[in-house]
MARLO-92206 format. One record per residue (C-alpha): residue number from 1; residue in one letter; x, y, z. Coordinates in steps of 0.001 Angstrom, whole numbers, plus 500000, padded with zeros to 6 digits. Layout:
<sites>
    k  r       x       y       z
  NUM  A       X       Y       Z
...
</sites>
This chain:
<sites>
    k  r       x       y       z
    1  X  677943  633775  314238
    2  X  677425  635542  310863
    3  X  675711  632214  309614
    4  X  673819  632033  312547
    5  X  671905  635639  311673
    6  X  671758  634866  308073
    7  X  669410  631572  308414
    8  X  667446  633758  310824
    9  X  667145  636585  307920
   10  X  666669  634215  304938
   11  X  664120  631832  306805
   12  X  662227  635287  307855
   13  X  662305  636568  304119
   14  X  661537  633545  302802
   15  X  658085  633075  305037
   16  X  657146  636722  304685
   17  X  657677  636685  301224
   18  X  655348  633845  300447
   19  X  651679  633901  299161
   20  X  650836  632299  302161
   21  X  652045  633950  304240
   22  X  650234  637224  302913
   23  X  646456  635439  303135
   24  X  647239  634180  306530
   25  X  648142  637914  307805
   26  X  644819  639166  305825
   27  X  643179  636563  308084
   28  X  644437  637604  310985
   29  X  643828  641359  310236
   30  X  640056  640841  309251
   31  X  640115  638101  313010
   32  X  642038  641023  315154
   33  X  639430  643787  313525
   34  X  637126  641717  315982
   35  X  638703  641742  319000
   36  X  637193  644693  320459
   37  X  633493  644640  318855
   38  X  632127  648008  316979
   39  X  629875  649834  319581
   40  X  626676  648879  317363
   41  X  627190  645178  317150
   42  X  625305  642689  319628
   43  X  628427  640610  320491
   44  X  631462  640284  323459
   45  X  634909  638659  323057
   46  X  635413  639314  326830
   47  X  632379  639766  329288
   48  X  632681  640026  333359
   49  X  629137  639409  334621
   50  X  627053  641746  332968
   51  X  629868  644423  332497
   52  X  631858  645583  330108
   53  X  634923  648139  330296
   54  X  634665  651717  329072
   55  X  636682  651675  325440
   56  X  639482  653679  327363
   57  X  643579  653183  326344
   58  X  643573  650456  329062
   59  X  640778  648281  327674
   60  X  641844  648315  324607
   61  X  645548  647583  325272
   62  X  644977  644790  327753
   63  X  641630  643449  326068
   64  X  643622  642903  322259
   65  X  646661  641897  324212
   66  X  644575  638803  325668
   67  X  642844  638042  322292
   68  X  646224  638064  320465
   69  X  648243  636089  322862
   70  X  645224  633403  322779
   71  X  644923  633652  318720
   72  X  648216  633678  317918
   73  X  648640  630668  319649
   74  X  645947  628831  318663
   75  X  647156  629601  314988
   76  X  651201  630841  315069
   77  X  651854  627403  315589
   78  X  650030  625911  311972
   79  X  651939  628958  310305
   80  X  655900  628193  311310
   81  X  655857  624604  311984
   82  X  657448  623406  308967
   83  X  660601  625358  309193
   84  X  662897  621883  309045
   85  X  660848  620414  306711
   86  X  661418  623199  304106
   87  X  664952  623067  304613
   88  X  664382  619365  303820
   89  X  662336  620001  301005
   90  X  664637  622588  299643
   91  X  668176  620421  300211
   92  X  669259  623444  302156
   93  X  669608  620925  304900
   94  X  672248  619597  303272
   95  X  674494  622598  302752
   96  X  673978  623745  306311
   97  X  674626  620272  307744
   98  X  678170  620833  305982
   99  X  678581  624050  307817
  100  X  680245  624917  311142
  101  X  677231  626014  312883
  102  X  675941  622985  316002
  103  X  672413  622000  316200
  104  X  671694  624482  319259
  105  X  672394  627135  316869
  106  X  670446  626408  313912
  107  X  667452  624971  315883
  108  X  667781  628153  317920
  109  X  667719  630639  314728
  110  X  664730  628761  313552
  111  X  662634  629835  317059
  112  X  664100  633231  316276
  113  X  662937  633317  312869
  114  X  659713  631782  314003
  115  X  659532  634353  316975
  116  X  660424  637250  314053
  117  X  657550  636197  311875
  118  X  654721  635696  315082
  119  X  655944  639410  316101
  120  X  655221  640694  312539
  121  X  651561  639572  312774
  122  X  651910  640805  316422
  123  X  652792  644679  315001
  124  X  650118  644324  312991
  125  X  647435  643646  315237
  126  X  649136  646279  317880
  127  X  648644  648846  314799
  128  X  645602  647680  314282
  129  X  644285  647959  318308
  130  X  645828  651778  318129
  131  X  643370  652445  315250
  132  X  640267  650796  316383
  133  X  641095  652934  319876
  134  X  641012  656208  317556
  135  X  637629  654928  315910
  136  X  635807  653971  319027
  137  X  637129  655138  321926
  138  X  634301  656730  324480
  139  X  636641  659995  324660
  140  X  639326  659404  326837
  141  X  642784  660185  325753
  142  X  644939  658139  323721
  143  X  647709  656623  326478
  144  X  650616  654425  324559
  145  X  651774  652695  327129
  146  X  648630  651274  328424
  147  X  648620  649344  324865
  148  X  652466  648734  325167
  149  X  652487  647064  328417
  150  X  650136  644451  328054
  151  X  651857  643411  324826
  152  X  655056  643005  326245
  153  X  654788  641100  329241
  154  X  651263  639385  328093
  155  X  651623  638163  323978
  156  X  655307  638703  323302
  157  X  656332  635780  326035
  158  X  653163  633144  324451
  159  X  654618  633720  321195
  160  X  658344  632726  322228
  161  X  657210  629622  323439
  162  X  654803  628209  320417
  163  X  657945  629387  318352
  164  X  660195  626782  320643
  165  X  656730  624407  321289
  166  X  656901  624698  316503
  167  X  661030  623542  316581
  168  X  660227  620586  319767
  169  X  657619  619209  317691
  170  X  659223  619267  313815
  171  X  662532  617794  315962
  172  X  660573  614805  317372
  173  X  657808  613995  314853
  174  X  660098  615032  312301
  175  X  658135  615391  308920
  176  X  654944  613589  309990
  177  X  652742  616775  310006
  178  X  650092  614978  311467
  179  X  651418  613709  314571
  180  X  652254  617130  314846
  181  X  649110  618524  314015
  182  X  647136  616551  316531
  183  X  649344  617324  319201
  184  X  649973  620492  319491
  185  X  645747  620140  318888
  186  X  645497  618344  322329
  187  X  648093  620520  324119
  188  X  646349  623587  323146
  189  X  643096  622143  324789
  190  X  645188  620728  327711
  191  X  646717  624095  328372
  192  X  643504  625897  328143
  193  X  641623  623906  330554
  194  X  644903  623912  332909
  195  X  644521  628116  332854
  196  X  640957  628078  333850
  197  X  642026  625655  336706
  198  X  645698  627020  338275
  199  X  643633  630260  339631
  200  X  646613  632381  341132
  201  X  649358  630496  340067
  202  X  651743  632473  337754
  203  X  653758  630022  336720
  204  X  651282  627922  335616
  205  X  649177  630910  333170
  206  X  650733  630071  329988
  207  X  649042  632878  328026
  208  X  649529  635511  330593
  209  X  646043  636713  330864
  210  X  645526  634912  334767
  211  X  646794  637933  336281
  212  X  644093  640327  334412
  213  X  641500  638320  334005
  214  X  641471  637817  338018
  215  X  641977  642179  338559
  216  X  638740  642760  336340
  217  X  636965  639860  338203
  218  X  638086  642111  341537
  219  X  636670  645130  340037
  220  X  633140  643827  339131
  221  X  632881  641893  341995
  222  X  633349  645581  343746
  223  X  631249  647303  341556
  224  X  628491  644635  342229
  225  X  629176  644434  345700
  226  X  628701  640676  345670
  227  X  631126  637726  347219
  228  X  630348  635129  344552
  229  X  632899  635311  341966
  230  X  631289  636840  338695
  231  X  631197  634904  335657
  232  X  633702  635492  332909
  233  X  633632  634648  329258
  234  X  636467  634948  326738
  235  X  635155  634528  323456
  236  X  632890  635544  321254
  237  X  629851  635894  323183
  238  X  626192  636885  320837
  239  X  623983  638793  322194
  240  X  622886  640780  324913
  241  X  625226  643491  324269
  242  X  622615  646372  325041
  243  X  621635  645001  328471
  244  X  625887  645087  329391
  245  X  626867  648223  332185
  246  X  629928  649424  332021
  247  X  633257  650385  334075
  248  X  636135  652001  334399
  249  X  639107  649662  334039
  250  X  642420  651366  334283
  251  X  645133  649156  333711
  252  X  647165  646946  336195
  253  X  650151  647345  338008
  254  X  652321  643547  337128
  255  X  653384  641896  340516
  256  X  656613  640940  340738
  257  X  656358  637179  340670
  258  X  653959  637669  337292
  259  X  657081  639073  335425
  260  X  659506  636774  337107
  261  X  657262  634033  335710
  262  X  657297  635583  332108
  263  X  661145  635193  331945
  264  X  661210  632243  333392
  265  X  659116  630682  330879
  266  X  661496  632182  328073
  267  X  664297  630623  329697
  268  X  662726  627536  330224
  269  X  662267  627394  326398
  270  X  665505  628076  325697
  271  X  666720  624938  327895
  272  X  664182  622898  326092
  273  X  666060  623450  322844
  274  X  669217  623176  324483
  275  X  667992  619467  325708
  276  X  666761  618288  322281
  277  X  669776  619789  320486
  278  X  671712  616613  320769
  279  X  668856  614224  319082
  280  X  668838  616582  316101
  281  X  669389  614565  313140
  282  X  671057  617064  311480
  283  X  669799  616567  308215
  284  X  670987  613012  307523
  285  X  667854  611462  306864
  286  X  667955  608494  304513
  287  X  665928  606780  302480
  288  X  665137  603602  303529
  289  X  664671  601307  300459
  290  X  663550  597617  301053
  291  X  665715  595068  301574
  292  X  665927  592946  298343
  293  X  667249  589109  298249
  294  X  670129  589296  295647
  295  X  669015  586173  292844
  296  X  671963  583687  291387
  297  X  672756  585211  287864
  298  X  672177  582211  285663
  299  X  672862  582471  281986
  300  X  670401  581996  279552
  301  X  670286  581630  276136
  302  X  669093  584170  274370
  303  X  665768  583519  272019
  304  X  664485  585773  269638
  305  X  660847  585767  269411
  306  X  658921  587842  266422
  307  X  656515  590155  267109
  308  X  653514  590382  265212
  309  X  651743  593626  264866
  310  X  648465  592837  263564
  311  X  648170  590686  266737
  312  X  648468  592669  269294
  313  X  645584  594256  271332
  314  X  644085  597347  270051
  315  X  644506  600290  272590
  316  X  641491  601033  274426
  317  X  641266  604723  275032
  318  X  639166  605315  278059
  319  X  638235  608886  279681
  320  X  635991  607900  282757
  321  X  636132  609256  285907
  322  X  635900  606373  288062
  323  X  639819  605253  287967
  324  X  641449  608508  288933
  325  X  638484  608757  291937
  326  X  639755  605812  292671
  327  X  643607  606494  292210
  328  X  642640  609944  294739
  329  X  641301  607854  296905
  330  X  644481  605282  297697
  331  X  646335  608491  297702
  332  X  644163  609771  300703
  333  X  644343  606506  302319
  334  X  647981  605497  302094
  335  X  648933  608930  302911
  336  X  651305  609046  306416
  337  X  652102  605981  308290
  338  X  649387  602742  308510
  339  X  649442  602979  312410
  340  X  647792  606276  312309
  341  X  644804  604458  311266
  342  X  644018  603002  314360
  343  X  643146  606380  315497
  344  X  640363  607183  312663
  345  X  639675  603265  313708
  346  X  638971  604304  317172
  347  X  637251  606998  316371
  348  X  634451  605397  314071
  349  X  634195  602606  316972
  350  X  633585  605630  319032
  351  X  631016  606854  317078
  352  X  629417  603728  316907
  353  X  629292  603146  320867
  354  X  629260  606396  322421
  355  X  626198  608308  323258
  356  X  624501  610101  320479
  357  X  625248  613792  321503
  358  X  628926  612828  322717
  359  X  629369  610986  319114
  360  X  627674  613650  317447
  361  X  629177  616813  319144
  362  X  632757  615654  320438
  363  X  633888  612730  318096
  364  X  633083  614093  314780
  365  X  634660  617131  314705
  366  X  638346  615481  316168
  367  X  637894  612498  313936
  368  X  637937  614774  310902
  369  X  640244  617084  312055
  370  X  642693  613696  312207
  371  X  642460  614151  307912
  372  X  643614  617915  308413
  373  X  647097  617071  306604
  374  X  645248  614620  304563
  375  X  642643  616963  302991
  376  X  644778  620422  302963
  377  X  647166  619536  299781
  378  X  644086  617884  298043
  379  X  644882  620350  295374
  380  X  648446  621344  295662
  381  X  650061  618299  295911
  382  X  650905  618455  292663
  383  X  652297  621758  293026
  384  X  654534  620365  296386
  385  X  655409  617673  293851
  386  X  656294  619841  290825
  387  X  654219  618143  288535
  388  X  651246  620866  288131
  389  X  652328  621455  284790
  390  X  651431  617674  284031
  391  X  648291  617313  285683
  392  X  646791  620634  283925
  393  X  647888  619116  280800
  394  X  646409  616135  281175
  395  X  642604  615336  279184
  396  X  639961  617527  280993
  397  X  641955  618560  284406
  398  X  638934  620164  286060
  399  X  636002  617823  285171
  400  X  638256  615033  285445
  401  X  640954  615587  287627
  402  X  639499  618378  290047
  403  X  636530  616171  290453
  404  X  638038  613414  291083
  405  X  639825  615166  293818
  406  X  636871  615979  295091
  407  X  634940  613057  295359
  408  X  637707  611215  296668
  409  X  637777  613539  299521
  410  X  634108  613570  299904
  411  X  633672  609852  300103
  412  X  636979  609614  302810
  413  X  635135  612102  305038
  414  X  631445  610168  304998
  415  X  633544  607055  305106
  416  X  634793  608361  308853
  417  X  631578  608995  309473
  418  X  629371  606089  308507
  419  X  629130  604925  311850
  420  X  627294  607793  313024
  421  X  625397  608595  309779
  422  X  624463  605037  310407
  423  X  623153  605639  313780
  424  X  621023  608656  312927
  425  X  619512  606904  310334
  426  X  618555  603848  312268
  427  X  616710  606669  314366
  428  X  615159  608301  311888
  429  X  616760  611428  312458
  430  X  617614  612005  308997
  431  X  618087  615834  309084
  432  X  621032  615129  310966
  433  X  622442  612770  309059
  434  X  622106  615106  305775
  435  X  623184  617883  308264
  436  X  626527  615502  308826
  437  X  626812  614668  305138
  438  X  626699  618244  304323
  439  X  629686  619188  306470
  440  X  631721  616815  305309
  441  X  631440  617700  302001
  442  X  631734  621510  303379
  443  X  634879  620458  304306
  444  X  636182  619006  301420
  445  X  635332  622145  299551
  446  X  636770  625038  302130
  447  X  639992  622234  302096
  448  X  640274  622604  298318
  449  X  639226  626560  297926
  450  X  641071  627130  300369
  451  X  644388  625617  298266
  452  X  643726  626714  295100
  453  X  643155  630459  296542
  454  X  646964  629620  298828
  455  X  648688  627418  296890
  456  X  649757  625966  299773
  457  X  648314  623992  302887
  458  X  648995  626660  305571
  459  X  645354  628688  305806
  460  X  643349  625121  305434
  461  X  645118  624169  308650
  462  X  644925  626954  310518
  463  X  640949  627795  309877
  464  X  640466  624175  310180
  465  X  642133  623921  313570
  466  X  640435  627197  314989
  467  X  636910  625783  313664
  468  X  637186  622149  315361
  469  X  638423  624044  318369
  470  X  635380  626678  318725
  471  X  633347  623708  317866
  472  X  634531  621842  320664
  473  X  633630  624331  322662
  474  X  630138  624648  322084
  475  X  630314  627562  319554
  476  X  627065  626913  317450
  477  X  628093  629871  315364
  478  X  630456  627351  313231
  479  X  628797  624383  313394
  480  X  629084  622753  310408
  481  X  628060  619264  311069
  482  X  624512  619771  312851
  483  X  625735  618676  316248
  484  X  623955  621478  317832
  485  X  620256  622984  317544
  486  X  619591  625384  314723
  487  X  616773  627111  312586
  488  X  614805  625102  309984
  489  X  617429  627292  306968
  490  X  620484  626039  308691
  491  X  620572  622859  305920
  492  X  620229  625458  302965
  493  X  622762  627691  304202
  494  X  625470  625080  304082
  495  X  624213  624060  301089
  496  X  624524  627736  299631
  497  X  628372  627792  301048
  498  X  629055  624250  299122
  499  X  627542  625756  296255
  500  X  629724  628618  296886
  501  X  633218  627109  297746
  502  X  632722  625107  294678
  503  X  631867  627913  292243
  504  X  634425  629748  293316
  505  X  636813  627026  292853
  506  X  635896  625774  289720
  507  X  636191  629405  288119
  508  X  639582  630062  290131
  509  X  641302  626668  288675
  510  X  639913  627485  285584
  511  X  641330  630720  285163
  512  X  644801  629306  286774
  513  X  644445  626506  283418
  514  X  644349  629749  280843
  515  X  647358  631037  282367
</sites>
């Protein structure tokens, strides 16, 4: 038992402590400083109608409650899904494979440890609710348990189970990040549709919000005194925040079966690890090294052969660019297994076939999001590798190297998209095609600021995944790619960000060479 607590303490200390680990909780902060908007700002993250709730204890509890348990989820899972694989990484594996402790146990400490480092983030963003409530509350009294309630039966269950959902998916993709990536990407959009769906069925609502959401549909639809069933939003809605009315929303009273649900879902969790327990492989992964026919020794005389020095080739000393894009570029491409590329394959043939605004709107955005674990340690592979020290001192690392890195990116994400940059220019629609060749080099930018700034792969993922999602969606707000309308500046705008990312990048790896 005592080494069951202490990988749950030194996995926990050894996330929290990391650099990582500190920008992605400064994200989250500056994302959960959102969740309830400022009373002067002309946007909604959750709209019933045309109403609004009084900023009373109760909407602020339940209302940052919802947001959480939907955030956290969306990006908990990109933040403590390579548990395993450090322990891999690290040859800690090893030592605890040698231990006492069965596979139920350890995989179990790592959901706890997982669960431990969700709930930090959670604390933080309950703080955080309790002081927004202080700053804009409408004058009603500060109530804790209206904020406490919510959390508990609402967030704290969601997070239990992307902590299991994190352990299920390292156990059976085991260190192919992608396939884990992309999964949990489709189950996340599965289970959202599926709770927009399952109405009043509780043990369906995965996020917990069903129950809520349906009480302040009630409540408007009384207010309004109308039988159609109001239209809600959860997001971030733009404008129109003047023209909102307002009511009184007062908390809700959990039924029975709602709570019974909760636990049941926490138990069904637990049985989930219990069932994949046995196909653990405990840390006895080999290497598999190809198979190599053994040759007859045959004995052969041994001739000495002079060399001549003034005949040999003169060394050619040659600092151009093109070989290490090129070198960047296999690396990119060879990265995971080969199978995996019948996806990106299917998705430029989709491109290709599809209707435009389908292509355009649906297909792009998932077809580069299938590079995610491709493009995030563009620049600290070396450091995952241990060989930054090389690579810095190597001739010119930043106009070289770093640019090479760069390019090599740039020309895998137009490469994914040539069959619709294609298309758009065949119709002469070339704005959008510059519009598409802009994001992908947007995105091979944010992928490498975004590493240098981490120096890891963590906050690339977990932006990238919450972008592609929202832009799935319809959000034109982070559109990067031009699949939806804009103003004539929207071209210069992501030009200014490239110019941006990449200033900001070049003088960041700079200053990390003088160190």
């Amino acid at each position: 038992m005592n080494s069951f607590f202490t990988i749950i303490k030194s996995d926990y200390l050894q996330r929290t402590r990391s650099y990582s680990f500190l920008i992605t909780l400064c994200a989250s902060l500056a994302i959960a400083y959102t969740f309830v908007p400022e009373p002067n700002t002309n946007y909604t993250t959750i709209r019933i109608a045309d109403y609004v709730g009084y900023y009373n204890s109760a909407w602020f509890g339940y209302i940052t409650a919802i947001m959480a348990s939907v955030f956290l989820s969306l990006v908990g899972f990109y933040l403590i899904n390579s548990g395993i694989k450090k322990d891999i990484d690290l040859k800690v594996g090893q030592i605890v494979a040698s231990t006492s402790i069965s596979n139920f146990k350890y995989l179990f400490s790592k959901v706890l440890s997982n669960f431990l480092v969700l709930m930090t983030i959670i604390c933080i963003v309950f703080t955080m609710s309790i002081i927004l409530f202080m700053l804009y509350n409408d004058g009603f009294p500060f109530e804790p348990f209206q904020f406490i309630k919510p959390y508990f039966f609402i967030t704290i269950p969601t997070m239990f189970l992307i902590s299991v959902l994190a352990v299920v998916f390292e156990v059976l993709f085991g260190t192919y990040s992608v396939l884990q990536n992309v999964a949990f990407f489709f189950l996340f959009t599965t289970i959202m549709s599926l709770s927009a769906k399952t109405g009043s069925d509780a043990s369906l609502d995965f996020f917990g919000n069903d129950s809520v959401l349906r009480n302040l549909e009630e409540k408007v639809r009384e207010i309004s005194k109308s039988d159609e069933k109001p239209n809600l939003t959860i997001g971030y809605t733009m404008g129109n925040r003047d023209e909102s009315k307002k009511f009184h929303f007062n908390g809700i009273d959990f039924p029975t079966k709602f709570i019974f649900s909760r636990l049941v879902l926490i138990l069904f969790g637990t049985i989930i690890i219990v069932v994949i327990s046995p196909i653990f492989h405990r840390f006895n992964v080999k290497e598999q090294a190809a198979s190599k026919k053994l040759e007859p020794i045959i004995e052969r005389q041994k001739v000495i052969k002079e060399i001549s020095l003034p005949s040999l080739p003169k060394p050619q000393i040659n600092f151009a660019i093109l070989p290490l894009v090129k070198t960047e570029f296999l690396l990119l491409l060879r990265k995971g297994k080969r199978w995996l590329w019948l996806l990106n394959l299917t998705g430029m043939i989709l491109l290709a076939v599809l209707p435009l605004k389908i292509a355009h709107q649906m297909v792009l955005p998932i077809l580069w999001f299938l590079q995610v674990s491709r493009l995030s340690d563009l620049t600290t592979k070396e450091i995952t590798n241990n060989i930054q020290y090389f690579s810095l001192a190597s001739y010119r690392p930043i106009s070289r190297l770093f640019v090479s890195q760069l390019l090599a990116g740039i020309v895998l994400m137009l490469l994914t998209a040539l069959p619709l940059i294609v298309r758009l220019g065949l119709l002469s629609n070339f704005s959008e095609a510059v519009s598409v060749t802009l994001g992908g080099i947007l995105i091979v930018v944010s992928a490498a600021l975004f590493g240098i700034i981490s120096k890891g792969t963590k906050l690339f993922e977990v932006l990238f995944f919450m972008i592609t999602y929202a832009n799935i969606n319809g959000i034109v707000l982070v559109d990067y790619f031009g699949g939806f309308e804009h103003h004539s500046y929207y071209m210069l705008q992501i030009s200014a960000l490239i110019i941006i990312g990449m200033s900001i990048s070049f003088i960041k790896r700079n200053y990390q060479l003088r160190q």
